[in-house]
C-alpha positions in Angstrom: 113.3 80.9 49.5 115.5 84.0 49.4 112.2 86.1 50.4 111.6 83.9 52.8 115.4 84.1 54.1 115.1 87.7 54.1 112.0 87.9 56.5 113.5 86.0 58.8 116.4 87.9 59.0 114.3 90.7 59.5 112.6 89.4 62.2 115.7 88.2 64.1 116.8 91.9 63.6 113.9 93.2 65.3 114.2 90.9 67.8 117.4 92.0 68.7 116.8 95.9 68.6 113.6 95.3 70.5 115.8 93.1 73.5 118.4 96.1 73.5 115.8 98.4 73.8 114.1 96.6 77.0 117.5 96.6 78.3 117.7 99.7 78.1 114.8 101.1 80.0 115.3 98.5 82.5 118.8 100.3 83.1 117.3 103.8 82.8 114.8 102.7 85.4 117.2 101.6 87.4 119.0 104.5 87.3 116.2 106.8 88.3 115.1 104.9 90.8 118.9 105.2 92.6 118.7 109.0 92.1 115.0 109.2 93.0 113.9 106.6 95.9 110.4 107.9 95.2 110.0 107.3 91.5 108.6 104.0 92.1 106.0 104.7 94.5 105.0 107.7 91.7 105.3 105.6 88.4 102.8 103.2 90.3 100.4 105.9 91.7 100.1 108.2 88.5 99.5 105.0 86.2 97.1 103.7 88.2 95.6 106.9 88.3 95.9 107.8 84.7 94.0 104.4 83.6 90.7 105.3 85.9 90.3 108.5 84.3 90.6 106.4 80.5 88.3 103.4 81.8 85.5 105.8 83.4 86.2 109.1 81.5 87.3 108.7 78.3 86.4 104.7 77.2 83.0 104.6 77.8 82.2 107.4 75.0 83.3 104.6 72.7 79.9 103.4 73.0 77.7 106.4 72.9 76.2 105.3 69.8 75.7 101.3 70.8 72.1 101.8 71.9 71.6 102.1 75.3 71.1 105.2 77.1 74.8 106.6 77.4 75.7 108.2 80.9 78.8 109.9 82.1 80.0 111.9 84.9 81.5 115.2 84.9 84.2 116.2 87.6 81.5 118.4 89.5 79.8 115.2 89.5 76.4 116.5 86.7 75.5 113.9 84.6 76.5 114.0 80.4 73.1 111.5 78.9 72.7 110.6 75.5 70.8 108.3 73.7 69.5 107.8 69.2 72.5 110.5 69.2 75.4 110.5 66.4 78.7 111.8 67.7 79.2 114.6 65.6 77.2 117.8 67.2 76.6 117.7 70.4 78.2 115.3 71.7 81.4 115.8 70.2 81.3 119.2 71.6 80.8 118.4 75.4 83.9 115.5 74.8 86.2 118.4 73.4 84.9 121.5 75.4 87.0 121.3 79.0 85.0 118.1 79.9 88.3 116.2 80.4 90.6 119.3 82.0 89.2 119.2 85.4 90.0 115.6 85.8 93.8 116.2 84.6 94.4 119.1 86.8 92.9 117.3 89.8 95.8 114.3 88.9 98.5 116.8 88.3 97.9 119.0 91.9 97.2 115.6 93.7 99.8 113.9 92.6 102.5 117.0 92.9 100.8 117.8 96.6 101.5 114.0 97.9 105.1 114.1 96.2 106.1 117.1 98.0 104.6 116.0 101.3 106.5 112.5 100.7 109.6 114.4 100.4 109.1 116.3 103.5 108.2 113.2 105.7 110.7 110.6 104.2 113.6 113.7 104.3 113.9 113.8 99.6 115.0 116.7 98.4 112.3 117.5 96.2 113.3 119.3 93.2 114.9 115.6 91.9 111.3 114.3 92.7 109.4 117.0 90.9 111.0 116.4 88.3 110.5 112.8 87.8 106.6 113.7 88.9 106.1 116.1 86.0 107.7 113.7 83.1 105.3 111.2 84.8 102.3 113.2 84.5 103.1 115.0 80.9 103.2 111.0 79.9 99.9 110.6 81.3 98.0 113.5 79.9 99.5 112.4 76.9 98.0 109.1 77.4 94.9 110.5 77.7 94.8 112.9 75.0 95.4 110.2 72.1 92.8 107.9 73.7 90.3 110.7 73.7 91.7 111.3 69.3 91.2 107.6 69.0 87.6 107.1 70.0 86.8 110.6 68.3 88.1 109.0 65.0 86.3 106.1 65.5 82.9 107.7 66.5 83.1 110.3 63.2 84.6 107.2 61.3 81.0 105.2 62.4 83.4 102.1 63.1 85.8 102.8 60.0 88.1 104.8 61.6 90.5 105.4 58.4 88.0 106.8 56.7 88.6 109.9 59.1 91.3 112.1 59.5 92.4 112.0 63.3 91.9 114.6 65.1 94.8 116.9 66.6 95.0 117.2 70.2 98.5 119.5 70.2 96.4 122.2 71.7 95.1 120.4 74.0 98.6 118.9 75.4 100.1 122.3 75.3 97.5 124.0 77.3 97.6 121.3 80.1 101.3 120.9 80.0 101.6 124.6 80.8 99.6 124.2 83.8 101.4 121.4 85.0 104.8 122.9 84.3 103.4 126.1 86.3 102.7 123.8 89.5 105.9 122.3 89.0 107.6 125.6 88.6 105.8 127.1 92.0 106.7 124.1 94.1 110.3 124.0 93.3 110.9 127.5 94.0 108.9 127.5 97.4 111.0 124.6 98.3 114.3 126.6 97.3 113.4 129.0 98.8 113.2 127.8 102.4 117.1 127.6 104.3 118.6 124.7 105.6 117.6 125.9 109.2 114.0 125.8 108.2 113.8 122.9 106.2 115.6 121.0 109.1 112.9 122.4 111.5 110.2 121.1 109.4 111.8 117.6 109.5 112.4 117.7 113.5 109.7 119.7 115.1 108.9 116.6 117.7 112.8 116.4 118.9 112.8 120.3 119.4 109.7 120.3 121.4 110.8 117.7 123.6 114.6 119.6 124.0 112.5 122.9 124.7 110.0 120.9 127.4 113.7 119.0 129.1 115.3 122.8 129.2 112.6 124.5 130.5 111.8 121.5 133.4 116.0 121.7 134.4 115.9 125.4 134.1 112.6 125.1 136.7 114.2 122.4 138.3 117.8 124.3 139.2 115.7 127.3 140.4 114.5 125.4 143.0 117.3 123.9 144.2 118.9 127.2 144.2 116.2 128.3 146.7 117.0 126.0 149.2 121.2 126.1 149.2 
C-alpha cells in the first residue's frame, strides 16, 4: 500500500510540474508574440517546413533495408537507389556526407529572405524578428539532426537500436548553426545599416511618386498660367 501511495504521489507531482510547465510556454509565447507580431506566422512556416524535409528526406531511409528498391532525392534533384543493401558502407556514407546540408541551408536563406521582406512590407523592425527566426531554425536543424542519429542507430542496430551506440551529430549542428548565425549576422547589419531616411523611403516609395507627379503637374500648371497674366 505505501508503494502504491508513493506512485501516486509521484504521479500527481509530475502532473503538477508538467501543468506549470505548459503554463509557462503558453506565457513565454505570448510574450513573444507581443514583442514579435511575426513570430507566429514564422513558428508555423519553419515547422511546417522542417517536418517535409524529415518525412521525404530523412524518414524514408528508415526503410532502406525493408526490400523494395529504396529511392531518394537529392537537393539538385539526382536520384540516391538502393536495393539487397545493409546500411553500414555505402549507404551510410551518402546519409552523412553533405546529403542533408543543402536542404537546411535552402530552409535557413528562405525562411530569413521572406522574414526580412515581411518586415519591410508590414513596417517590423527586423533585428527583433531575426532573432526569433534564427532560434526557430537552430530548433529545426536540431530537429533534423537527431532524427537523422535515430534512424542511423536503428539501421546499424538491424532493428535493435540499443545494441548501438548513437551516433554524435555535434559536428554536424555546429557547422550548420554557423552558417545560419552568419546569414543572421549579415542581414541584421545591412538592415542597421540603412538611416531612418532610407528605410522610410523603402516603406513609401508609392506616396513619393505620386507627391513628385502632383509637384511637377502644379509647377507645369502655374507656368502656364503665368504666361497668360
Amino acid at each position: 500500500m505505501e508503494t502504491s501511495g508513493l506512485w501516486a504521489s509521484s504521479f500527481r507531482e509530475k502532473r503538477r510540474n508538467y501543468r506549470r510547465t505548459a503554463i509557462m510556454l503558453r506565457f513565454r509565447r505570448k510574450r513573444i508574440d507581443a514583442v514579435n507580431p511575426l513570430y507566429p506566422i514564422f513558428r508555423k512556416r519553419i515547422t511546417d517546413a522542417v517536418d517535409r524535409i524529415i518525412q521525404r528526406q530523412v524518414t524514408p531511409w528508415a526503410f532502406l533495408t525493408a526490400g523494395p528498391a529504396f529511392r531518394v532525392q537529392r537537393f539538385d534533384q539526382s536520384e540516391i537507389t538502393y536495393q539487397g543493401i545493409e546500411f553500414d558502407g555505402s549507404p551510410r556514407l551518402v546519409f552523412w556526407g553533405h546529403y542533408i546540408e543543402p536542404f537546411l541551408e535552402h530552409l535557413c536563406s528562405s525562411e530569413i529572405a521572406a522574414a526580412v521582406e515581411m518586415c519591410r512590407s508590414r513596417e517590423v523592425e527586423a533585428p527583433r524578428v531575426l532573432v526569433d527566426v534564427r532560434g526557430l531554425l537552430a530548433a529545426g536543424l536540431q530537429r533534423v539532426y537527431e532524427q537523422m542519429a535515430l534512424i542511423d542507430q536503428r539501421l546499424r542496430g538491424r532493428g535493435f537500436p540499443n545494441r548501438v551506440q548513437p551516433r554524435s551529430v555535434d559536428s554536424q549542428k555546429r557547422r550548420m548553426t554557423q552558417f545560419l548565425d552568419e546569414l543572421i549576422g549579415a542581414e541584421r547589419a545591412l538592415w542597421r545599416s540603412k538611416s531612418r531616411t532610407e528605410l522610410w523611403y523603402e516603406r513609401n516609395k508609392f506616396w513619393v511618386w505620386v507627391v513628385g507627379i502632383l509637384i511637377t503637374v502644379s509647377l507645369s500648371a502655374t507656368s502656364i498660367i503665368a504666361r497668360f497674366l
